[in-house]
KESEKOL-812688 format. One record per residue: residue in three letters; x, y, z of N, C-alpha, C, CB in turn. Coordinates in steps of 0.05 Angstrom, whole numbers, padded with zeros to 5 digits, always signed. Glycine has a CB too. Layout:
BEGIN
ALAXYZXYZXYZXYZ;...
***
This chain:
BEGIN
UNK+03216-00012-02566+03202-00032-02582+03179-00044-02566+03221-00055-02591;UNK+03178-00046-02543+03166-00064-02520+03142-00045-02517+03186-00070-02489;UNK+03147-00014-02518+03123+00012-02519+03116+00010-02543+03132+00045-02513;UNK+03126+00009-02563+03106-00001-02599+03088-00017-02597+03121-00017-02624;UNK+03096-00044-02590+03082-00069-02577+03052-00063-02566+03100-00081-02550;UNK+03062-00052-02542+03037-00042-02524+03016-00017-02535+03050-00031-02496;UNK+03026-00011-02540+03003+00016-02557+02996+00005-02585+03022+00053-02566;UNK+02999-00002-02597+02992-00025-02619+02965-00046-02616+03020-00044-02619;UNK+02979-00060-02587+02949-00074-02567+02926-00047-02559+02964-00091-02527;UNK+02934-00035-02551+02912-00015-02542+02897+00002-02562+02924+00005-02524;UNK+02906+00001-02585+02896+00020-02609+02900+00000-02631+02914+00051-02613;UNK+02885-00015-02641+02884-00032-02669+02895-00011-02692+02849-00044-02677;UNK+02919-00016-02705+02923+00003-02732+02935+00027-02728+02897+00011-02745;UNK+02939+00036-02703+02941+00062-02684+02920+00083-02687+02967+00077-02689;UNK+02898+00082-02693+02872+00089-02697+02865+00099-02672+02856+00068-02707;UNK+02852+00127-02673+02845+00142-02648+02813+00124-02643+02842+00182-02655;UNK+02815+00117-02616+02777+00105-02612+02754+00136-02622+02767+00096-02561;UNK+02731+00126-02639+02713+00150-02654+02698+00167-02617+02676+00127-02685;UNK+02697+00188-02615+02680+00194-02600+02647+00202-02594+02691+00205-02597;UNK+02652+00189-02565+02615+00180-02566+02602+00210-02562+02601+00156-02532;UNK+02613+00225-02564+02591+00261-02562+02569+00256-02586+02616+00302-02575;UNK+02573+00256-02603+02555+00258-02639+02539+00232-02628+02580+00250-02680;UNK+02542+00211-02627+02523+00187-02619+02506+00189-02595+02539+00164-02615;UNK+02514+00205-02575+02488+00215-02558+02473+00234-02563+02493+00221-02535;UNK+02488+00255-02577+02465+00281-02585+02441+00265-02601+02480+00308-02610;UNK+02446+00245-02617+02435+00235-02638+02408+00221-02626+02455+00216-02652;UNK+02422+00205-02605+02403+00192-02585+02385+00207-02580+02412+00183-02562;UNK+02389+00232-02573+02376+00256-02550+02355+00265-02565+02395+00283-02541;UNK+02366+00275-02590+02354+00282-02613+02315+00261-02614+02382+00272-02642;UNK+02330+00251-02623+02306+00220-02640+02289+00214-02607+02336+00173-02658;UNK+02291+00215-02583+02286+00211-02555+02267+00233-02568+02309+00215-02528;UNK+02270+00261-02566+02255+00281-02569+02238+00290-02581+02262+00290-02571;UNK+02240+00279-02607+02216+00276-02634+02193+00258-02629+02230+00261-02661;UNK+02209+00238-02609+02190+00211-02609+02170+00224-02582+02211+00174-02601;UNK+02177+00243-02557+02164+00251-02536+02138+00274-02555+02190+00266-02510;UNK+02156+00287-02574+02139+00303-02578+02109+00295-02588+02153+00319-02592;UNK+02120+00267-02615+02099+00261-02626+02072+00245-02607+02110+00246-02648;UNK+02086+00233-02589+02062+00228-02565+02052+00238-02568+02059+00229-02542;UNK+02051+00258-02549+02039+00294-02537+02020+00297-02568+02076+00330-02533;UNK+02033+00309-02592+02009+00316-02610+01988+00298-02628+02020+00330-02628;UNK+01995+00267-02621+01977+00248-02620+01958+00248-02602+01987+00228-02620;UNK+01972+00249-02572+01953+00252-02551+01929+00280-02555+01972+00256-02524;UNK+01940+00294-02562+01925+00321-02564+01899+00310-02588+01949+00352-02576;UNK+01906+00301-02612+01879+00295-02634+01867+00284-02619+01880+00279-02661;UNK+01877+00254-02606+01857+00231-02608+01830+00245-02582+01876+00193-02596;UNK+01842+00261-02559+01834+00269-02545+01814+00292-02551+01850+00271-02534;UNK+01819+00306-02569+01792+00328-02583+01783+00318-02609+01801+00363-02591;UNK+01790+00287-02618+01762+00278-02632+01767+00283-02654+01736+00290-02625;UNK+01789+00274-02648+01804+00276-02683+01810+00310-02694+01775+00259-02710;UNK+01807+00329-02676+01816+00352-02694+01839+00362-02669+01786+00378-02704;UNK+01852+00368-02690+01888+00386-02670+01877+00410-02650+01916+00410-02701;UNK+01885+00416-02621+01888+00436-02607+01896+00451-02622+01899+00435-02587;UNK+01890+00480-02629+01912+00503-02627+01928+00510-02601+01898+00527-02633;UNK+01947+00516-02606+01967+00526-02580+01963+00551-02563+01996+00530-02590;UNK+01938+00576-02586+01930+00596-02565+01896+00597-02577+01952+00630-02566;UNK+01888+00612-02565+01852+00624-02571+01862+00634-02608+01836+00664-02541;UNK+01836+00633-02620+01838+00650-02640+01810+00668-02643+01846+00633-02666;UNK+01803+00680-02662+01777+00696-02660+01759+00689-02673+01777+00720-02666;UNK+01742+00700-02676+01709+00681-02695+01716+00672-02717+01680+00700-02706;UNK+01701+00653-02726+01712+00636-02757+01683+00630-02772+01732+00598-02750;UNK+01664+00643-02769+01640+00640-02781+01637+00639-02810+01626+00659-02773;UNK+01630+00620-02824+01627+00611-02851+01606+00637-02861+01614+00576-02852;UNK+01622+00646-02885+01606+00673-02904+01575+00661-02906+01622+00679-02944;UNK+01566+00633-02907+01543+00625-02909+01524+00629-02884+01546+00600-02916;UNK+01536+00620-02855+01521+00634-02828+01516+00663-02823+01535+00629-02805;UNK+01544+00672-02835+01545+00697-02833+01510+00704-02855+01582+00708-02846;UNK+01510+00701-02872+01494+00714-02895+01467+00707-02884+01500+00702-02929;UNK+01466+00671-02868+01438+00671-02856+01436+00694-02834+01432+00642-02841;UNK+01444+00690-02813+01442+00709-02791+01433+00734-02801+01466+00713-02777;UNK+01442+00743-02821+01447+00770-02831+01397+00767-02841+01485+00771-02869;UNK+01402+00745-02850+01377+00745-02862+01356+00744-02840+01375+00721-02881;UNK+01361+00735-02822+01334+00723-02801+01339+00750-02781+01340+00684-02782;UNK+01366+00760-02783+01355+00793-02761+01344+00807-02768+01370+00813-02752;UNK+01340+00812-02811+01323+00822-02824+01286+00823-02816+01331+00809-02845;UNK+01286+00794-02816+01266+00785-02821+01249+00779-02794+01271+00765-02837;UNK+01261+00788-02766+01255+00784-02742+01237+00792-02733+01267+00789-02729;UNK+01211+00783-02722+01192+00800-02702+01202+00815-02678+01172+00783-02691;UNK+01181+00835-02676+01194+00850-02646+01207+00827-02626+01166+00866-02627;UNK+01217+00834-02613+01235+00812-02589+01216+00828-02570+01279+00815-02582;UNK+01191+00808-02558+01182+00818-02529+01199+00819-02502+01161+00803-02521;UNK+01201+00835-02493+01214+00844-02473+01206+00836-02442+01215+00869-02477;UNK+01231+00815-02424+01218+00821-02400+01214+00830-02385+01218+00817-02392;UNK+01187+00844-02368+01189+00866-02353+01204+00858-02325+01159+00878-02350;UNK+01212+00876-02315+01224+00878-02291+01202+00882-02260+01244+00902-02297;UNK+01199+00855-02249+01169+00864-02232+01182+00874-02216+01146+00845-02219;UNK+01153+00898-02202+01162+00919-02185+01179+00905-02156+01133+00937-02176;UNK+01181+00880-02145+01196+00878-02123+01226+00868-02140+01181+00856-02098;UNK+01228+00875-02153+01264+00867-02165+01269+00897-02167+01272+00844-02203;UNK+01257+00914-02170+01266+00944-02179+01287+00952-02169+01249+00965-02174;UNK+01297+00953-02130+01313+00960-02129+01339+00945-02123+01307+00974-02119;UNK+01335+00912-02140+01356+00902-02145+01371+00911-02176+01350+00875-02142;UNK+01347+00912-02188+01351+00931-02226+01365+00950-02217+01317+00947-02247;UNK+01356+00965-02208+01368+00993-02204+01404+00986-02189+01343+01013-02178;UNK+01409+00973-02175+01433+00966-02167+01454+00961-02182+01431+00951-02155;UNK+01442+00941-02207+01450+00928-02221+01468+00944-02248+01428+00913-02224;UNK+01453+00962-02251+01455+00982-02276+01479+00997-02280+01435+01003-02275;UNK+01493+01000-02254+01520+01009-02261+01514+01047-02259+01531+00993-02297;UNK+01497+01053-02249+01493+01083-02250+01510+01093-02227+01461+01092-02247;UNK+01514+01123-02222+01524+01141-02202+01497+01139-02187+01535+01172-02212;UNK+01504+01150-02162+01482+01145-02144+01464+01161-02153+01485+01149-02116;UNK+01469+01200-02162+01452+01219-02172+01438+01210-02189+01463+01239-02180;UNK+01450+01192-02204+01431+01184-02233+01406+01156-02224+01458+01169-02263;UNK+01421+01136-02207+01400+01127-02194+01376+01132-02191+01404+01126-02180;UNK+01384+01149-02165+01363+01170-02164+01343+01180-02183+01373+01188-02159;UNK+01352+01188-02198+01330+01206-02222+01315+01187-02224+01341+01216-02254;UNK+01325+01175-02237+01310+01138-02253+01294+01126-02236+01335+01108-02259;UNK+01310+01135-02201+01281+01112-02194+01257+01127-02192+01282+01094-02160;UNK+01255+01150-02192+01238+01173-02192+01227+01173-02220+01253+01200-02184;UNK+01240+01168-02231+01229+01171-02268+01200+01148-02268+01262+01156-02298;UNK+01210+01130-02252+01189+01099-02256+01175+01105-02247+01191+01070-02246;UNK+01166+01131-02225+01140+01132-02214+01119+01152-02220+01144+01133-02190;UNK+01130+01166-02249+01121+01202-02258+01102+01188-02275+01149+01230-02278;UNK+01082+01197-02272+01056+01195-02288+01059+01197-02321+01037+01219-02277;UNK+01046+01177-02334+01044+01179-02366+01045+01206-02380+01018+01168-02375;UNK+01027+01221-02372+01030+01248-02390+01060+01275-02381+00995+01265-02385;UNK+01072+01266-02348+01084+01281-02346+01109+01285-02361+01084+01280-02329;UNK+01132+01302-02356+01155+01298-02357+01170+01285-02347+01162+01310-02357;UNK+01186+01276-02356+01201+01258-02337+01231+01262-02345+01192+01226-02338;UNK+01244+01244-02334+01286+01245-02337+01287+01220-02357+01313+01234-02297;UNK+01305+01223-02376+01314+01195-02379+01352+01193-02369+01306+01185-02417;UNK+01351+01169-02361+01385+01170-02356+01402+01155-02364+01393+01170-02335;UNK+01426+01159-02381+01446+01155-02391+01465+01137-02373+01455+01178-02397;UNK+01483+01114-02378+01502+01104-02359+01525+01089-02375+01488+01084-02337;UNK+01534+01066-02360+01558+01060-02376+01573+01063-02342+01568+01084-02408;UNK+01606+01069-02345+01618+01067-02321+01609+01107-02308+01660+01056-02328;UNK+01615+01099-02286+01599+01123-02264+01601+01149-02280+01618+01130-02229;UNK+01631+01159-02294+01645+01185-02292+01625+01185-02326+01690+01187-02287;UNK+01615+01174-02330+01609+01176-02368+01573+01180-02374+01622+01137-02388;UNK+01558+01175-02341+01529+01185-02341+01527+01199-02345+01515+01187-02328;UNK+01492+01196-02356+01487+01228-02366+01454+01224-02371+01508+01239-02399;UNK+01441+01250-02356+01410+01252-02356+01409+01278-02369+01393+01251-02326;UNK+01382+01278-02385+01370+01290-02404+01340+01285-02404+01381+01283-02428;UNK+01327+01309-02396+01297+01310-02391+01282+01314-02412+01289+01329-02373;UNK+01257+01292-02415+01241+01291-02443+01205+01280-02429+01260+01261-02471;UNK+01199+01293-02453+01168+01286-02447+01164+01257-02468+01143+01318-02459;UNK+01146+01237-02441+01132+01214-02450+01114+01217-02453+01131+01196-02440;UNK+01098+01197-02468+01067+01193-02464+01051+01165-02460+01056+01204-02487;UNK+01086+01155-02447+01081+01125-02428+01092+01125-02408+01090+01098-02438;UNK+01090+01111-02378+01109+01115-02364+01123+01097-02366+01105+01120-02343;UNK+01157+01106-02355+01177+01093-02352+01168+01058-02336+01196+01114-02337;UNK+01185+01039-02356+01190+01016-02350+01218+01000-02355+01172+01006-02361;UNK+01213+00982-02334+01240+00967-02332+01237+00940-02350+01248+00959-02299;UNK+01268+00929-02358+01251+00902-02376+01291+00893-02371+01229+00909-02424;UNK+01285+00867-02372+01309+00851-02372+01323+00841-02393+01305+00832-02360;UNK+01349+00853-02400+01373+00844-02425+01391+00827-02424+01390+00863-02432;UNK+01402+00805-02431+01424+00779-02431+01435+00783-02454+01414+00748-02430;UNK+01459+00797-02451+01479+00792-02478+01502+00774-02468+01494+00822-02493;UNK+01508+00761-02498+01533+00749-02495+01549+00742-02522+01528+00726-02479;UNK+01565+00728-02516+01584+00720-02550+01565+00697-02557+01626+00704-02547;UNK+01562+00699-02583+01550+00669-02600+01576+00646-02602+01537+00678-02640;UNK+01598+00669-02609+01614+00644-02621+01646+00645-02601+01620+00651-02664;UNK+01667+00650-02616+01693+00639-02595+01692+00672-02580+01733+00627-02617;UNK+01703+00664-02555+01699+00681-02528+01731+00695-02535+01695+00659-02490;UNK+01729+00721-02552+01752+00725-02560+01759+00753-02560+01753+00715-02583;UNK+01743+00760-02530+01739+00792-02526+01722+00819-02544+01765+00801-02527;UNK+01703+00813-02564+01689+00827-02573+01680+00843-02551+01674+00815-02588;UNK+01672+00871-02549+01656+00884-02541+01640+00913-02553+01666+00885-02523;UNK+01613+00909-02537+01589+00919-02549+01583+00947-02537+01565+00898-02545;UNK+01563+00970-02545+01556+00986-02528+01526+00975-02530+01565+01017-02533;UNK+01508+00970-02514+01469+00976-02513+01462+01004-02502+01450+00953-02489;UNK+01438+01010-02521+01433+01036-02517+01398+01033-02515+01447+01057-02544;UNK+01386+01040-02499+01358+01044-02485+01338+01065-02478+01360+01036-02467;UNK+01329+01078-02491+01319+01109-02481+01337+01118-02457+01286+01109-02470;UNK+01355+01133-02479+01375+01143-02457+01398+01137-02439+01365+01146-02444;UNK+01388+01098-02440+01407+01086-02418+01429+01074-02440+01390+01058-02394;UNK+01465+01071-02435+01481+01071-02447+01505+01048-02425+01485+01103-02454;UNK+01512+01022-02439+01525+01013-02432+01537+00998-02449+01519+01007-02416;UNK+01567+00991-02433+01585+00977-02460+01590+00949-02432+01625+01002-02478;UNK+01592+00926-02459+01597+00900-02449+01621+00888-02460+01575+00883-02454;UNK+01633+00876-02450+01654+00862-02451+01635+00829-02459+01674+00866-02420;UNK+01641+00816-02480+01622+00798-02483+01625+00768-02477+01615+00801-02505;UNK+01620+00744-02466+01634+00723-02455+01617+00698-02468+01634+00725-02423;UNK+01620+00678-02463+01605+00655-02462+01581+00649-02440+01624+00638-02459;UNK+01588+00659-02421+01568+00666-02404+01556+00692-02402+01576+00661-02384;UNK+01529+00694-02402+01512+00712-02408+01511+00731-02394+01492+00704-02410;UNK+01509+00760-02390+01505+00773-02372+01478+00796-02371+01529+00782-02369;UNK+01469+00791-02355+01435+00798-02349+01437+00829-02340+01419+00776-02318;UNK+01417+00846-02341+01413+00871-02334+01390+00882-02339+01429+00885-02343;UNK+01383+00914-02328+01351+00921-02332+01361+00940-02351+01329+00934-02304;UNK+01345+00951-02369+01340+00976-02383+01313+00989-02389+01351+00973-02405;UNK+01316+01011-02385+01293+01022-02390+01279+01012-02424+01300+01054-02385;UNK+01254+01012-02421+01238+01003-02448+01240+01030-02469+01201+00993-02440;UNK+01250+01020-02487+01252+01040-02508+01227+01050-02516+01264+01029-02532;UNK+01219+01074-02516+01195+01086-02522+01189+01077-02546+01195+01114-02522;UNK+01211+01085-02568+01209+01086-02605+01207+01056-02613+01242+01101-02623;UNK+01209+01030-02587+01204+01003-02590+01235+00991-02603+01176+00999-02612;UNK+01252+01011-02607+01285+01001-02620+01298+00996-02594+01306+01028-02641;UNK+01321+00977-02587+01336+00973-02576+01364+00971-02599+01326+00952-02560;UNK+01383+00984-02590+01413+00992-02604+01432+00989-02592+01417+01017-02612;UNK+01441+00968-02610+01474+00954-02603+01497+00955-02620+01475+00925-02599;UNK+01510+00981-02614+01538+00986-02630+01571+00970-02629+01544+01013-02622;UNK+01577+00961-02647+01607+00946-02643+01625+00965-02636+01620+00931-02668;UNK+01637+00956-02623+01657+00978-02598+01682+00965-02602+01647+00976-02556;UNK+01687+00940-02600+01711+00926-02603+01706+00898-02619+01723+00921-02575;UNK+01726+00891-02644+01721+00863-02651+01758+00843-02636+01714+00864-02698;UNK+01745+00829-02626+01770+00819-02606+01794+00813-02624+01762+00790-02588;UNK+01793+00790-02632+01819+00775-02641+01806+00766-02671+01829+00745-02618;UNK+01791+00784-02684+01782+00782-02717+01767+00778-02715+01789+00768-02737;UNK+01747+00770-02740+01727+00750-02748+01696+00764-02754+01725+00727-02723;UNK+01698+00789-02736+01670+00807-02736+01666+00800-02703+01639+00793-02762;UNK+01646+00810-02701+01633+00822-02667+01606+00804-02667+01622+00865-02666;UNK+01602+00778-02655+01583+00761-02655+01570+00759-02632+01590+00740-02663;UNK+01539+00776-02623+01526+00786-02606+01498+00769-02602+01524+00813-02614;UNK+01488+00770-02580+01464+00755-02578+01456+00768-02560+01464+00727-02575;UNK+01432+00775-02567+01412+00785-02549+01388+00775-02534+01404+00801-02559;UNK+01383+00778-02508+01356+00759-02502+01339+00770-02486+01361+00733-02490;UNK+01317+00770-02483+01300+00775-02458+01281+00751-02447+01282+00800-02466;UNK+01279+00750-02416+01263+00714-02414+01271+00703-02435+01227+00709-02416;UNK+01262+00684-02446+01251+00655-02459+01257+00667-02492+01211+00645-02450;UNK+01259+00693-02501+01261+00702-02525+01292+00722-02536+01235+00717-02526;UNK+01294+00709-02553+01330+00719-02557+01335+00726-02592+01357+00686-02546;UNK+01346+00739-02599+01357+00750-02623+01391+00743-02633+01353+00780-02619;UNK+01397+00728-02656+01426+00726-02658+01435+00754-02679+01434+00692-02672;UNK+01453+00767-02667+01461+00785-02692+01475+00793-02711+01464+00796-02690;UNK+01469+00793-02731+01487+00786-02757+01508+00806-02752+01471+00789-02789;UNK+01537+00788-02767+01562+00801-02756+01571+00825-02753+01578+00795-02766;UNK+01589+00840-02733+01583+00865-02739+01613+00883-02734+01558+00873-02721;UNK+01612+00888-02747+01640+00907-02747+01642+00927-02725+01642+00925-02773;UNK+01673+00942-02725+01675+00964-02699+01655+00989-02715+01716+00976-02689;UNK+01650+01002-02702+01629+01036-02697+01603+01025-02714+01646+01076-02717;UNK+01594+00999-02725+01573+00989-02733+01552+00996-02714+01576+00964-02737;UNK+01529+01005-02713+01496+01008-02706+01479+00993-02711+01484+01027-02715;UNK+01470+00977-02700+01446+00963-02708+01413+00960-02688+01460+00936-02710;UNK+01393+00963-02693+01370+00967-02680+01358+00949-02684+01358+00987-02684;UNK+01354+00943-02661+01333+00910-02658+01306+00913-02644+01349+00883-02635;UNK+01284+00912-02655+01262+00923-02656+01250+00905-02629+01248+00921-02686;UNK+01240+00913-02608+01227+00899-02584+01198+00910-02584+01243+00904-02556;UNK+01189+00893-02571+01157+00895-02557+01156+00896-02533+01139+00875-02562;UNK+01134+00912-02521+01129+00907-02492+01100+00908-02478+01144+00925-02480;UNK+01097+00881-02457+01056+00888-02456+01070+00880-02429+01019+00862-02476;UNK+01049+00897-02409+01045+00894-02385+01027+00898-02370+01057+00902-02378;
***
């Protein structure tokens, strides 16, 4: 009777005490919602009122830019070209990404007289050069190219093609500079090679002080951008 008594005091009703497991998950829970919603508050107020995405995505160009761009590459004057002066030559030439043999040709090509024959040469990475001998009736010149991405840096890449000379770019936010030989026929040609993470292949072309945006462009797309050159 004296053990009824006592367990009676220790347990009101003889009622098991509820356990605290479910009332801390609960805690843990609502703790967690509340850390998270910081963090994606912190994230708007910090980019200005619009949400981070959590990874890169690929170009998002409105069908309306798209359709301008498309209009003003139409409608473009030649893009004058910068020449490459003769004491940068054999930094140009370094620069170009050729095999040494092909080098060679090219720097020899810059010095063959207007009416002769001359080489033109092909490049891109070493093992993929390639020269092919043609008659000019200008001599070979050097001129300076800056491509890069217009819009999100989302791995697009391009091939440029130059009387002869052949290279593919990986395209960035930051610009990357090079020589090419001056197109005889006055076309410079830039084919879509890769469109990164969607959206189309968004290319910009420049020489000095003068630059071309190019309307969007799909993979094995061709497009010819008409240049000038006075020297």
């Amino acid at each position: 009777m004296k053990a009824q008594d006592e367990t009676a005091r220790k347990s009101p009703q003889g009622s098991a005490q509820p356990h605290p497991t479910g009332a801390i998950i609960a805690q843990a829970l609502l703790a967690s919602a509340a850390v998270i919603g910081v963090i994606v508050v912190s994230l708007h107020l910090g980019s200005g009122g619009a949400s981070w995405p959590l990874h890169g995505s690929g170009d998002a160009v409105s069908q309306a830019n798209a359709e301008l761009r498309a209009e003003q590459f139409a409608t473009l004057a030649p893009l004058p070209l910068s020449p490459v002066p003769t004491s940068e030559t054999a930094a140009a030439l370094d620069g170009m990404q050729l095999e040494p043999s092909a080098k060679a040709t090219l720097a020899e090509s810059l010095a063959t007289p207007p009416s002769a024959a001359r080489t033109a040469v092909g490049s891109g990475p070493a093992p993929s050069a390639t020269v092919a001998t043609v008659a000019s009736p200008k001599p070979l010149r050097l001129a300076w190219v800056t491509l890069w991405d217009t819009d999100a840096e989302d791995g697009d890449v391009v091939r440029l093609d130059s009387e002869g000379y052949s290279r593919t770019v990986t395209l960035a936010k930051k610009p990357v500079t090079f020589a090419v030989p001056v197109p005889q026929d006055g076309i410079i040609k830039v084919t879509g090679i890769r469109d990164g993470e969607g959206g189309g292949i968004t290319v910009g072309l420049a020489s000095g002080a003068s630059q071309a945006v190019f309307p969007i462009m799909s993979v094995g797309q061709t497009l010819g951008l008409k240049v000038s050159f006075e020297r």
